[in-house]
C-alpha positions in Angstrom: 26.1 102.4 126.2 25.3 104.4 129.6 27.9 107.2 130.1 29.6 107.1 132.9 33.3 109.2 133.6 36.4 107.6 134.1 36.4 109.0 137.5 33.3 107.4 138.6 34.6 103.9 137.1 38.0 104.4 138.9 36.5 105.2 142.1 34.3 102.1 142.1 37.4 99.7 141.3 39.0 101.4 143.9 36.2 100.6 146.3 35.8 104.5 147.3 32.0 104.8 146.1 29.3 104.4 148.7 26.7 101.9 148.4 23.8 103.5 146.8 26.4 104.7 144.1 28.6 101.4 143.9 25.3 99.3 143.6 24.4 101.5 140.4 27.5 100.5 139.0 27.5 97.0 139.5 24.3 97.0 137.6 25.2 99.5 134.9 28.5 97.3 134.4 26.3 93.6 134.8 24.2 95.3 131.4 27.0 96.5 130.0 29.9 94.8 128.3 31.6 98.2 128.0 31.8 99.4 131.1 32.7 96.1 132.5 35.8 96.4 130.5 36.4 99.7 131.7 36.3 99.2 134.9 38.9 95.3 134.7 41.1 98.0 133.1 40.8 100.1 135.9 40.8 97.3 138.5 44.3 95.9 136.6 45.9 99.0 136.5 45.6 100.3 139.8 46.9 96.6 140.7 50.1 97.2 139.0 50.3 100.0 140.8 50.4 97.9 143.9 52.9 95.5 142.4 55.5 98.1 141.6 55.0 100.1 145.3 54.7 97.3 147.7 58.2 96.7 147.8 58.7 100.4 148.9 56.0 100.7 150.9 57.7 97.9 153.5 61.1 100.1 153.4 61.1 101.9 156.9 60.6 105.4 156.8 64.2 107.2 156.7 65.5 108.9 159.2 65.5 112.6 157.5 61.9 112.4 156.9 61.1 111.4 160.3 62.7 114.6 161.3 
C-alpha cells in the first residue's frame, strides 16, 4: 500500500487537487484497493455533508447578518 495522507485523499474527492496531482491519484487509487476505499469514504462523507446543509444553504441570508 502507497502512503498517501488523509488530506491529500480528501482534497482529491473534493476535486481541489490540480491535474498533475489528481492524475497521480487516480492511478495510485486504480492499483490500489485501499485507497480507493479511502477516498468512496471521503467522497460519501463530504456528500452527507451536502445533504444535511443544502436545506440551509437556500434560506436567505437574515437580515442582522446583512447588516
Amino acid at each position: 500500500m502507497t502512503n498517501v495522507s488523509d488530506e491529500m485523499l480528501m482534497a482529491y474527492a473534493d476535486g481541489e487537487l490540480d491535474g498533475q496531482e489528481r492524475d497521480r491519484i487516480a492511478e495510485l487509487a486504480q492499483r490500489d484497493p485501499a485507497i480507493a476505499a479511502r477516498i468512496a469514504r471521503f467522497s460519501a462523507s463530504a456528500q452527507v455533508a451536502r445533504d444535511v446543509f443544502s436545506p440551509i444553504q437556500s434560506e436567505p441570508v437574515p437580515g442582522y447578518l446583512i447588516q
